[in-house]
C-alpha positions as CSV (number, residue, x, y, z in Angstrom):
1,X,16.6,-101.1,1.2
2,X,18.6,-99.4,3.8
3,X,18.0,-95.5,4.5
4,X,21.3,-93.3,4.3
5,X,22.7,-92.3,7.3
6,X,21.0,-88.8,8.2
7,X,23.2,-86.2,9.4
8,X,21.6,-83.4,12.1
9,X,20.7,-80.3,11.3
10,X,19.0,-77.2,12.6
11,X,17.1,-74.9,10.8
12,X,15.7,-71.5,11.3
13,X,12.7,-69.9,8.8
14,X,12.1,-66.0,9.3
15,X,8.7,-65.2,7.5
16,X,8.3,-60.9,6.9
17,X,5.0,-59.4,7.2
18,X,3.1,-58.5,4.2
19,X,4.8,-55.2,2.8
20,X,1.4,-53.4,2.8
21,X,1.1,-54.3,6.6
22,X,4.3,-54.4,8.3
23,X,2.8,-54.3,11.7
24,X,0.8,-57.8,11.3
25,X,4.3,-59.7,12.1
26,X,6.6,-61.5,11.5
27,X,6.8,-65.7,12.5
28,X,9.8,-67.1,13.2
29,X,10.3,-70.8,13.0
30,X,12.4,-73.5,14.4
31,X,12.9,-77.3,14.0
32,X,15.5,-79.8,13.9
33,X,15.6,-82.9,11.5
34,X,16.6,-86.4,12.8
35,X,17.0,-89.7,12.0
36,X,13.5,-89.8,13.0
37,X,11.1,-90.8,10.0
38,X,8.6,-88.2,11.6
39,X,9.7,-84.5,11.7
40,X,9.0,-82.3,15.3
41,X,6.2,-80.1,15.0
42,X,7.7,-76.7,14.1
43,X,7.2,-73.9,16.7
44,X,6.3,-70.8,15.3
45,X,6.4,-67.9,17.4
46,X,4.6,-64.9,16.2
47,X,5.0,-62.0,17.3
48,X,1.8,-59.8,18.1
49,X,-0.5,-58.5,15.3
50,X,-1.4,-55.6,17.4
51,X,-0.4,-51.7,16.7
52,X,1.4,-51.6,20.1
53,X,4.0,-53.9,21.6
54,X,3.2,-56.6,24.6
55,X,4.8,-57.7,27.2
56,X,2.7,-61.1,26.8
57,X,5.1,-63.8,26.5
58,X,4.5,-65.9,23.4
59,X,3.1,-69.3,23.7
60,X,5.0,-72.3,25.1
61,X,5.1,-75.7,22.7
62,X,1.5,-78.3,24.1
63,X,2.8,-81.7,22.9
64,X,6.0,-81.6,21.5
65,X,9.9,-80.8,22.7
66,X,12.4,-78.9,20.5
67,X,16.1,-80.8,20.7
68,X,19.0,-79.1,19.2
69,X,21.9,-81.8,19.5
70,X,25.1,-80.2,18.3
71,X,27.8,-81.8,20.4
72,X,29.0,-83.9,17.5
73,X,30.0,-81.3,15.5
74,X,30.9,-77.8,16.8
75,X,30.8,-76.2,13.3
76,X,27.1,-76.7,12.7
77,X,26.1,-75.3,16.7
78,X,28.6,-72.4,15.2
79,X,27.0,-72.3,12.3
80,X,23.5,-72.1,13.8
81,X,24.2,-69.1,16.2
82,X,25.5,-67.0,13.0
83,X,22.1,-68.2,11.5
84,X,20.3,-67.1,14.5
85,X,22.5,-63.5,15.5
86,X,22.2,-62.8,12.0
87,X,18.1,-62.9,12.4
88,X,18.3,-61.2,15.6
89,X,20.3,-57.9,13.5
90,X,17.9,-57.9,10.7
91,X,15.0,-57.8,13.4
92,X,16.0,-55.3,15.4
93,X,17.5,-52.8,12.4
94,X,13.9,-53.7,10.6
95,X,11.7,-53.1,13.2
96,X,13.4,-50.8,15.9
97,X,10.7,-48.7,16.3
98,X,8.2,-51.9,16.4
99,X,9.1,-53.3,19.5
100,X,10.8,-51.0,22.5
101,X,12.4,-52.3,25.2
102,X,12.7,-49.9,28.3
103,X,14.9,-49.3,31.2
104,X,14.8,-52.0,33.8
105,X,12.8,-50.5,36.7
106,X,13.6,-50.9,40.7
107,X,11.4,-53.6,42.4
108,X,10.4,-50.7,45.1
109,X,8.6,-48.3,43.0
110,X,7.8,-45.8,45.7
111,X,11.3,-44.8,45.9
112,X,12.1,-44.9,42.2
113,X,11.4,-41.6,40.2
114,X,8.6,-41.9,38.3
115,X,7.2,-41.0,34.3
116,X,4.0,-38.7,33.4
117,X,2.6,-39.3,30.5
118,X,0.7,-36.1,28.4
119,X,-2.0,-36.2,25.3
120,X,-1.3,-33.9,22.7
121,X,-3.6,-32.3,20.7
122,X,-4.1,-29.8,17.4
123,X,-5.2,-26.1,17.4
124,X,-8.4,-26.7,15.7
125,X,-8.3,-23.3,13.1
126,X,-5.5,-21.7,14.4
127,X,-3.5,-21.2,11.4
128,X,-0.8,-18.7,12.0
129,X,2.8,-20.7,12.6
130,X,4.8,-19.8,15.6
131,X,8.3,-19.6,16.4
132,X,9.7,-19.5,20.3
133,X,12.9,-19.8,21.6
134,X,11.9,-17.4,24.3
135,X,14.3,-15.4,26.5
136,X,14.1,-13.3,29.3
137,X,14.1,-9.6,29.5
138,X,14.0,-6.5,31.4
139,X,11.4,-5.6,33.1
140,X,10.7,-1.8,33.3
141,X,9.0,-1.8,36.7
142,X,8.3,1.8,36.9
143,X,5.7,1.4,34.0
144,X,4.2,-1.9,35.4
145,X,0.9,-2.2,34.6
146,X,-0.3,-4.3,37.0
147,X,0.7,-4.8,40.5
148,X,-1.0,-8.1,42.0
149,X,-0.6,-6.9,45.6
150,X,-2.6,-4.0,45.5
151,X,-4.7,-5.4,43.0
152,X,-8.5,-6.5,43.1
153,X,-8.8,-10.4,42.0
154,X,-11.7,-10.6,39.7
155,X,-13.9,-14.0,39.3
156,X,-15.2,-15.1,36.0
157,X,-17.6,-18.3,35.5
158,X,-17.2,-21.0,32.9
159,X,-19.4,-21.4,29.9
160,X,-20.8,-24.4,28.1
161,X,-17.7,-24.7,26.1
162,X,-15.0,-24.8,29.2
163,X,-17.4,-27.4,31.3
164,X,-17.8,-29.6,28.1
165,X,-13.8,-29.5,28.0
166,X,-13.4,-30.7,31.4
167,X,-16.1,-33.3,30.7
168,X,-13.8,-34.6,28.5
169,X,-10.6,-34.2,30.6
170,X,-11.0,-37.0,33.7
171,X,-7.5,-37.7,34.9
172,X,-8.4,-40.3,36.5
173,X,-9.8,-42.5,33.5
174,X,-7.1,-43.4,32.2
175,X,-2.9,-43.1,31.9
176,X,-2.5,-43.0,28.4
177,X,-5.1,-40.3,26.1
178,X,-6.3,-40.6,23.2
179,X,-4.8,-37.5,21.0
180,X,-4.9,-36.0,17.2
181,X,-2.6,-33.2,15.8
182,X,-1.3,-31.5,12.6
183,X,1.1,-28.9,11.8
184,X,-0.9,-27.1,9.0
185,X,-3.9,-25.9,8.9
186,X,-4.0,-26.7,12.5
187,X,-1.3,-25.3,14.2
188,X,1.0,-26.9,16.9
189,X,0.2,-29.0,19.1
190,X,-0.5,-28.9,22.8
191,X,-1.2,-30.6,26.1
192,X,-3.5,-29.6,29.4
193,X,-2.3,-29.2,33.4
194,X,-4.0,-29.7,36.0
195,X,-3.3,-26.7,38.2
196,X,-5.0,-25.1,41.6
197,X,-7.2,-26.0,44.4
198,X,-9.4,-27.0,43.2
199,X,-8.1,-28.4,40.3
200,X,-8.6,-26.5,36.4
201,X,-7.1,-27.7,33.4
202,X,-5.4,-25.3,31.1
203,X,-3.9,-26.4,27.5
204,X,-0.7,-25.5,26.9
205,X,2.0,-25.8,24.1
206,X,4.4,-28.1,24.5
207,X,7.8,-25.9,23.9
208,X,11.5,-27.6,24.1
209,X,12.7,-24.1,23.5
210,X,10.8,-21.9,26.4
211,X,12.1,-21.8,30.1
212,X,9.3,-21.1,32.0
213,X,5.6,-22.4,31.8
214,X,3.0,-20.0,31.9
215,X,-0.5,-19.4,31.9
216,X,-2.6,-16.7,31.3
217,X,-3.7,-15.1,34.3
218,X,-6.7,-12.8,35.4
219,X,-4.2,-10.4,37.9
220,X,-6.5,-8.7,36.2
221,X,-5.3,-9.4,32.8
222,X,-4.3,-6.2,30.4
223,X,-3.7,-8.0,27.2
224,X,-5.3,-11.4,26.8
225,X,-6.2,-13.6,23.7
226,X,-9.7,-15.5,24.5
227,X,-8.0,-18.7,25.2
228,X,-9.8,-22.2,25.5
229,X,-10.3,-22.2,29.4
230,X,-11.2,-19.3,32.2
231,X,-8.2,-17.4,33.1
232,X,-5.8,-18.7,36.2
233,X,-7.0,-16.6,39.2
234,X,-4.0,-16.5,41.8
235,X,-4.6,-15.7,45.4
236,X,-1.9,-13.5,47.0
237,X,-0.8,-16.4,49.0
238,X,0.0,-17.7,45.3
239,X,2.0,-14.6,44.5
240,X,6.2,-15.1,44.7
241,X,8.5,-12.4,46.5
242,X,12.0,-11.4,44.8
243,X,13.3,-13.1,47.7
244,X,12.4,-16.4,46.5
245,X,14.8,-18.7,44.8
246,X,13.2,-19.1,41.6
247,X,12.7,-15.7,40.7
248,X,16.5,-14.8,41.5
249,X,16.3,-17.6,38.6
250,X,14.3,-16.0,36.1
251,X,16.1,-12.5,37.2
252,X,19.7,-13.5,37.1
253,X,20.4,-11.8,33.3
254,X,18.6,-9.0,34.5
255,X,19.6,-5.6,35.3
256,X,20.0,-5.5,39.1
257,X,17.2,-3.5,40.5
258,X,16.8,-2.6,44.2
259,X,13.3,-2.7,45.5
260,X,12.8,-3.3,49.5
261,X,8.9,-2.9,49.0
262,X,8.5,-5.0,46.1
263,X,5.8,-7.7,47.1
264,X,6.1,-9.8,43.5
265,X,8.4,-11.6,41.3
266,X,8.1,-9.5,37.6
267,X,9.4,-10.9,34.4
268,X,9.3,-10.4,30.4
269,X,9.9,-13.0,27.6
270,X,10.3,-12.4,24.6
271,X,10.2,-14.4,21.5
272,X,12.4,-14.8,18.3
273,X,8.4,-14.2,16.6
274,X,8.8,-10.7,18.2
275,X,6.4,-11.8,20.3
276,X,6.4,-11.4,24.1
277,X,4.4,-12.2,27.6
278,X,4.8,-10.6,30.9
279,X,3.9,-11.4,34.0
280,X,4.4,-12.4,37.5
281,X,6.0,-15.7,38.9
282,X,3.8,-17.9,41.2
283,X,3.8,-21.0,43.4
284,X,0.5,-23.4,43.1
285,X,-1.0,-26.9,43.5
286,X,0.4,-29.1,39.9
287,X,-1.8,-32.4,39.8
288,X,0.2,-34.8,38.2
289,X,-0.8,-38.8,36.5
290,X,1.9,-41.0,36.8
291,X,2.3,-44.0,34.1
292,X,1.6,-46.1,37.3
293,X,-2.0,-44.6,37.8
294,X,-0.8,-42.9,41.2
295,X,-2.0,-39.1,41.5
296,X,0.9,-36.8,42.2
297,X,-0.1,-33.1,43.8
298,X,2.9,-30.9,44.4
299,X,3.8,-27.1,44.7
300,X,5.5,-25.8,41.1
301,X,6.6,-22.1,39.8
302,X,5.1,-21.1,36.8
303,X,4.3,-17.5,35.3
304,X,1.1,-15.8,35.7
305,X,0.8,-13.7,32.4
306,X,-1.3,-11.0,32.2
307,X,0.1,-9.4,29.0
308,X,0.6,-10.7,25.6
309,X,1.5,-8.9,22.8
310,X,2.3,-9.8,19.3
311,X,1.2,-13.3,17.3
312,X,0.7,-14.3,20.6
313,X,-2.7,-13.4,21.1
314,X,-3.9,-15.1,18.0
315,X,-2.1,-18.4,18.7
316,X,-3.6,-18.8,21.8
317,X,-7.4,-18.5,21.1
318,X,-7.2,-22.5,21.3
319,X,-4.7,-22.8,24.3
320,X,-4.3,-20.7,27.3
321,X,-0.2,-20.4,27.8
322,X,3.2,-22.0,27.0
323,X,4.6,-25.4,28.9
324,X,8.5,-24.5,29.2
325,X,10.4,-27.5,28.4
326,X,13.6,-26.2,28.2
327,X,17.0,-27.2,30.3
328,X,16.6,-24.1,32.5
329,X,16.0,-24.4,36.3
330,X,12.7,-23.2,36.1
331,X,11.1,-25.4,33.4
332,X,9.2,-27.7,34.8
333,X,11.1,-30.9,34.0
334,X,13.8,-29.1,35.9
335,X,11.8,-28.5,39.1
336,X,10.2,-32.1,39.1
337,X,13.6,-33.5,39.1
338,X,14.9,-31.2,41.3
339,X,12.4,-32.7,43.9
340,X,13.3,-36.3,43.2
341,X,10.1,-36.9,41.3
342,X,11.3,-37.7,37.8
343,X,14.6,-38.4,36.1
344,X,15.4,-34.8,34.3
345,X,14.1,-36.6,30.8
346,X,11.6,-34.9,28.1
347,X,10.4,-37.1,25.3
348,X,7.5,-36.2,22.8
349,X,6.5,-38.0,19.3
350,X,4.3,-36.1,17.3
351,X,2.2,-38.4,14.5
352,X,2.2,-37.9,11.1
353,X,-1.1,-38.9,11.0
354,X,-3.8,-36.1,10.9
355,X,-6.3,-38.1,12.9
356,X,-3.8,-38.1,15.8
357,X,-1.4,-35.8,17.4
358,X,0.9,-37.7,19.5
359,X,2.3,-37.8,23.1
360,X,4.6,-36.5,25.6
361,X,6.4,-38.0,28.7
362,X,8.3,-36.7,31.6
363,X,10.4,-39.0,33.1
364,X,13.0,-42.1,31.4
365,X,10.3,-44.6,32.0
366,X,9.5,-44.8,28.6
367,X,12.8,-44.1,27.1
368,X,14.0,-47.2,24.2
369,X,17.1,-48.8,24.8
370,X,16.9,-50.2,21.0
371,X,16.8,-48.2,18.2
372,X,17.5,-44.9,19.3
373,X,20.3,-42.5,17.5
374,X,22.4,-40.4,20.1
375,X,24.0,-37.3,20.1
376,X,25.6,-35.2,22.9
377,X,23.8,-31.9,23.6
378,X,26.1,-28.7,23.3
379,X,26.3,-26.8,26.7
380,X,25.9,-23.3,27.0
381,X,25.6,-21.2,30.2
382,X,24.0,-19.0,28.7
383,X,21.8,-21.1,26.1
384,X,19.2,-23.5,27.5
385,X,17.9,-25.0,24.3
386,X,18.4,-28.1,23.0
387,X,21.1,-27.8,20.2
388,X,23.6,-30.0,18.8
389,X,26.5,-29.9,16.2
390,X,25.8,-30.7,13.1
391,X,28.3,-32.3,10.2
392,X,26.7,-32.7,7.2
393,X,23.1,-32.1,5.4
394,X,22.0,-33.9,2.0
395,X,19.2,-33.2,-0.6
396,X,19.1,-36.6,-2.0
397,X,22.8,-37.1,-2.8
398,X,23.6,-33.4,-3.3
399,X,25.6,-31.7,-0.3
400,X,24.2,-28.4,1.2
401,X,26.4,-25.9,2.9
402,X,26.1,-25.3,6.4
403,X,26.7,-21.7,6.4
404,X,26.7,-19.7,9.4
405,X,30.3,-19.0,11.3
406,X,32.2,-22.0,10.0
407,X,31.3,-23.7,7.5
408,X,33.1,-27.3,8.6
409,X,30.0,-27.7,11.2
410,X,27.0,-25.9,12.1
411,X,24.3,-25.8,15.4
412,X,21.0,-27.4,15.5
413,X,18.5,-26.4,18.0
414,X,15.5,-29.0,18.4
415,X,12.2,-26.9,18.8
416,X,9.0,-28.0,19.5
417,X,7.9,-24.5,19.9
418,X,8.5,-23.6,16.4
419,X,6.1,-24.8,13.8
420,X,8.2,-25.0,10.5
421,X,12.1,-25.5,10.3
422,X,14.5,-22.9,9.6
423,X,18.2,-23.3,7.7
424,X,20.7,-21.0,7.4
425,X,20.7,-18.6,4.2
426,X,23.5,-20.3,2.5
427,X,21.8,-23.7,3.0
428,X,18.2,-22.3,2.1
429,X,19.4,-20.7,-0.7
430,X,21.2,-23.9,-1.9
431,X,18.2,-25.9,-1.3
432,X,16.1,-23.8,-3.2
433,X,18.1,-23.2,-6.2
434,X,18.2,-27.4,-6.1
435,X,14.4,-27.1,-5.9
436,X,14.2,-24.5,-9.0
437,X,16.9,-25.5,-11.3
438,X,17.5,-29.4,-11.1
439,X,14.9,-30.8,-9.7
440,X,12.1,-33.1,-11.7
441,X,9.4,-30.7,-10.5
442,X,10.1,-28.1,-12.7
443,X,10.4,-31.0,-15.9
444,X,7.3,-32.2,-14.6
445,X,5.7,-28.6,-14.9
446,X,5.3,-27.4,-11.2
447,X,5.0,-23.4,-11.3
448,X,5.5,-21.1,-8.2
449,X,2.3,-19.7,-7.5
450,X,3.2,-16.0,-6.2
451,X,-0.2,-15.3,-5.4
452,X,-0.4,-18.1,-2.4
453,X,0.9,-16.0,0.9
454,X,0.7,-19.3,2.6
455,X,4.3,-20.0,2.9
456,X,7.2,-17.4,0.8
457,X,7.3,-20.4,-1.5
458,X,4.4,-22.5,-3.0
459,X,3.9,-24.5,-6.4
460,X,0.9,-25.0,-8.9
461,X,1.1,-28.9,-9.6
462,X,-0.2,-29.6,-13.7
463,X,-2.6,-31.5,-11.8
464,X,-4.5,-32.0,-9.0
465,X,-3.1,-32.3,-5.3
466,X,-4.7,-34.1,-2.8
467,X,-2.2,-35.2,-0.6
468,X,1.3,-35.0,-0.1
469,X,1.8,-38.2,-1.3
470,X,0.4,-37.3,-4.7
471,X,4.0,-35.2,-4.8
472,X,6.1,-36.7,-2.7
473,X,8.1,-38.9,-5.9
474,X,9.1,-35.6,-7.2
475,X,10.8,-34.6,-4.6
476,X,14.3,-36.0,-2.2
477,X,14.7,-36.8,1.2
478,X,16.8,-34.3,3.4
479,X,19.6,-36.3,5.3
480,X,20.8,-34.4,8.6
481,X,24.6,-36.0,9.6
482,X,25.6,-35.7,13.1
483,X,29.1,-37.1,14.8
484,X,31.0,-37.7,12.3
485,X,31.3,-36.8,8.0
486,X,31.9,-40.4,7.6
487,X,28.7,-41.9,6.6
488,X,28.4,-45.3,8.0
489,X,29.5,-44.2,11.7
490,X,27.8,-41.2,12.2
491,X,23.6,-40.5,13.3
492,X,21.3,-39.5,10.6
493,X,18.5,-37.4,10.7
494,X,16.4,-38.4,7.7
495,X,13.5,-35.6,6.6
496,X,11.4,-37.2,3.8
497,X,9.1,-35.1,2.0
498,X,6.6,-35.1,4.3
499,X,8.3,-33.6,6.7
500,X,9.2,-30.1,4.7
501,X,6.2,-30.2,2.5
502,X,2.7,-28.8,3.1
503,X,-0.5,-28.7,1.3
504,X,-2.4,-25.0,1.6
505,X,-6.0,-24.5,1.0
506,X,-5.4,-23.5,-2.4
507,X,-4.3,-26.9,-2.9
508,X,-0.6,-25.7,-3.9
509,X,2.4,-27.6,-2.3
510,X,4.5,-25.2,-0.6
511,X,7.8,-25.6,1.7
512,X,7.9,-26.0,5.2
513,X,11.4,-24.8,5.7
514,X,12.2,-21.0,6.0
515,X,14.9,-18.8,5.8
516,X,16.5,-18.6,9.1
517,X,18.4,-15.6,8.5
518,X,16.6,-13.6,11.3
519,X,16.1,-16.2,13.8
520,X,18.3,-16.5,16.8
521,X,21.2,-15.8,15.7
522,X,21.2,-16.3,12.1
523,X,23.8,-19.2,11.8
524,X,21.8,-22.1,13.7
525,X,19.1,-24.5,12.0
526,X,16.1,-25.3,13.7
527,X,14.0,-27.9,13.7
528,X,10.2,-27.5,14.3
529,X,7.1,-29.7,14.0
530,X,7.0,-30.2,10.4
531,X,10.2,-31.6,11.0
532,X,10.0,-33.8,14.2
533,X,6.1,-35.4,13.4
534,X,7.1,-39.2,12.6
535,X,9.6,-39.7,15.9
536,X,10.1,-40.1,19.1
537,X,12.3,-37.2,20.1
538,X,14.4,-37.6,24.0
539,X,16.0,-35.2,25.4
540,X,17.9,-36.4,28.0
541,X,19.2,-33.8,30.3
542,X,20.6,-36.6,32.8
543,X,23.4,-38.0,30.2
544,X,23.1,-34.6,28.2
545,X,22.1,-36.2,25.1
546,X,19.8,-36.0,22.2
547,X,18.1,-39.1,20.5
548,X,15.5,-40.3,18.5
549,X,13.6,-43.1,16.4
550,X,11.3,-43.5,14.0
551,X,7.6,-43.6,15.5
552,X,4.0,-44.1,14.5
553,X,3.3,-41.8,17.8
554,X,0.7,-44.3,18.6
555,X,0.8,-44.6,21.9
556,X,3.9,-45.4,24.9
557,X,4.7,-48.7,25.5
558,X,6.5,-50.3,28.3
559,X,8.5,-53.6,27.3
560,X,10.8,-55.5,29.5
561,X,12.3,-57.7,26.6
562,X,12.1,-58.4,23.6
563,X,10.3,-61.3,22.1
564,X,12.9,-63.8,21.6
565,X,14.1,-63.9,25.0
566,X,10.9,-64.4,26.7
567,X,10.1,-67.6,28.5
């Protein structure tokens, strides 16, 4: 009995992952059927079951060819690449933040800028939030305290403690840290510099909304919290004069002040906290591991602080100053980039996870060109932050109001440096009264529990918390709209549950997001670490934008391509 005639066809098979572990993979298969009474072996190609992406090709077919003959008929090869551009959208809007591919790098690295990657870490019982935005100040010179010139330099000698931490801290072991982190009861999180000759490390928060890094500095010191490592102990050499480029910088704002025998650089900062530092400016030794391996040692400003006042000295019994990330000349992005060392980028992704805390990156090394959501910064001459405009915020599928000056659009500041988020009153109010009134939390029984100071508002759950996730179905995601109020073209900033919600040590859930109506300027939301654990956050100062993705936080990765188009 004669066969029917067999027409050719291609077909592609996309297996997902198990829904319970999405990061085992998914295969994707491809085979042709012919006339042939045998059909070609299919070749799967699955894509690593690690965490972290590879740059490891996949395997080529052994024994057997793939032939895709479509030259007889044009609407089946059209056909096909629908099939297969259709697959290639699903895989890239479903897993986005799976797979990363970077910037194309220069064959000559030496003369290409290069990336620093930084561990970040949790302030093991430091409990009191924080809120930055720092801003210079005048300094009233005739009551100085301290004048480093004419001043004795005192030495003190590292305990058990301090060596154990530097035990721990070898640069040269490795690019990439392991690192853990939480925003409550922790605290924020933070890195550690390498500073001096020879080289000390000193643990420092990361702050997107500081200008200048400082440390806290034996000068001798006046007001200083205990901090995790010995005080920084500048020679005079060390010291900058007024003359000096970046302290015109830090002094620009300032009242004009004419001193012929001033031997040092003063400055003040305070903090929207009420908060505030002062010290002197000086020029040392920064000792720098590129993503490469390669040691870089060069000469950066950074503030010696010998008085702290306020919260300050209780946030800093785990850390010994403040790494300035800002867009200011003086941060320390700024100055690397103004040497030709890195591209003027910041990125840090701060895990969810309580057994981790994250990373941070200088540099666009590890910047992904897939996935990402980008908005342009606002500029300000005056205003160094990171802030955008923003369109549009959601509770679920009710509409908040943005408050502030006008109400069509509002400013959002992105800061690392603050632990909770902040809305404007109108929009706090309305979120709250959404909370209270029509939410399934108070049909369920939740009752604000007045008597936890933990937060201004905390509930008593019917029954016992033990994680956010025990709550979390009671309660909507927050949906920030940037661009445009049209919602299929413009960026989303999505804030599930877990990123406003805490649970204290009275085992209450209580909100993460404050009243801003005394912060800044009253009319600008902010985002802090409650709010930004769970992506990768870039600011790009080199295209002045803002942009992020969804992360696990895990660790960098450096892919050239994706998947599919290796051969």
């Amino acid at each position: 009995m004669d066969r029917p005639e067999q027409q050719v066809t291609g077909v592609v098979i996309i297996t997902l992952p198990p829904s319970d572990n999405p990061s085992f993979g998914k295969t994707i298969t491809a085979f042709t059927l012919t006339d042939d009474d045998v059909l070609p072996e299919s070749l799967p190609t699955r894509l690593p079951d690690q965490n972290l992406p590879t740059t490891s090709p996949p395997p080529s077919p052994q024994t057997h060819q793939l032939g895709f003959s479509f030259s007889d008929n044009p609407r089946k090869l059209l056909g096909f690449l629908g099939i297969s551009l259709f697959a290639l959208l699903l895989y890239t809007s479903s897993f986005s933040n799976t797979f990363v591919e970077l910037r194309n790098s220069n064959d000559n690295d030496d003369e290409k800028p290069q990336s620093f990657i930084f561990p970040l870490y949790h302030k093991m019982g430091a409990a009191d939030s924080e809120l930055k935005l720092g801003r210079f100040v005048d300094v009233d010179k005739e009551n100085l305290l301290v004048s480093i010139a004419a001043a004795p330099m005192r030495t003190q000698n590292f305990n058990k403690l301090v060596a154990a931490n530097v035990a721990l801290i070898d640069p040269s072991a490795a690019t990439i840290f392991p690192v853990r982190g939480n925003v409550y009861p922790d605290g924020l999180y933070f890195t550690y510099m390498l500073v001096g000759n020879p080289r000390r490390p000193y643990f420092l928060d990361i702050d997107t909304g500081s200008d200048l890094t400082w440390i806290q500095c034996d000068a001798p010191c006046s007001s200083c919290a205990k901090g995790a490592n010995p005080l920084y102990k500048p020679a005079r050499g060390n010291i900058i004069t007024p003359k000096d480029s970046m302290c015109m910088e830090v002094q620009k704002n300032q009242k004009p002040q004419n001193c012929e025998t001033c031997q040092q650089c003063d400055y003040e900062i305070e903090y929207a906290d009420h908060s505030s530092s002062l010290g002197v400016l000086a020029r040392d030794k920064l000792h720098l591991v590129s993503a490469n391996g390669s040691v870089t040692n060069l000469d950066v400003v950074f503030g010696c602080a010998y008085d702290q006042q306020g919260i300050l000295l209780n946030t800093l019994s785990k850390t010994d100053g403040i790494l300035g990330l800002s867009r200011a000349k003086v941060s320390l992005p700024s100055q690397l980039a103004s040497k030709g060392i890195i591209n003027n980028v910041v990125g840090h992704c701060l895990a969810t996870d309580v057994a981790s805390g994250g990373y941070m990156f200088l540099g666009d090394d590890f910047v992904p060109n897939w996935g990402m959501s980008w908005v342009p910064m606002l500029r300000s001459s005056s205003i160094e932050f990171y802030h955008t405009q923003l369109v549009k915020i959601n509770y679920g599928s009710s509409s908040l109001s943005l408050g502030g000056k006008d109400s069509n659009v509002g400013r959002l500041v992105f800061d690392s440096g603050s632990s909770y988020t902040y809305f404007t009153k109108q929009a706090y109010d309305e979120l709250i009264s959404s909370l209270m009134q029509f939410s399934e939390i108070s049909e369920v029984g939740f009752i604000q529990d007045a008597s936890d100071s933990t937060l201004p508002i905390c509930w008593r759950a019917p029954f016992p918390i033990r994680s956010i996730m025990d709550v979390k179905k009671f309660f909507k995601t927050l949906t920030l709209q940037f661009g445009s109020k049209w919602w299929i073209i413009s960026k989303k900033f999505h804030i599930p549950p877990e990123g406003y919600l805490i649970i204290s040590n009275k085992g209450n859930v209580c909100m993460g997001i404050l009243d801003g109506s005394n912060v800044h300027d009253g009319s600008t939301f902010i985002l802090g670490d409650i709010s930004l654990r769970g992506q990768l956050v870039v600011y790009d100062n080199e295209k002045q934008r803002i942009g992020w993705t969804e992360s696990d936080c895990g660790k960098p990765t450096r892919l050239k391509t994706l998947p599919f188009f290796e051969g």
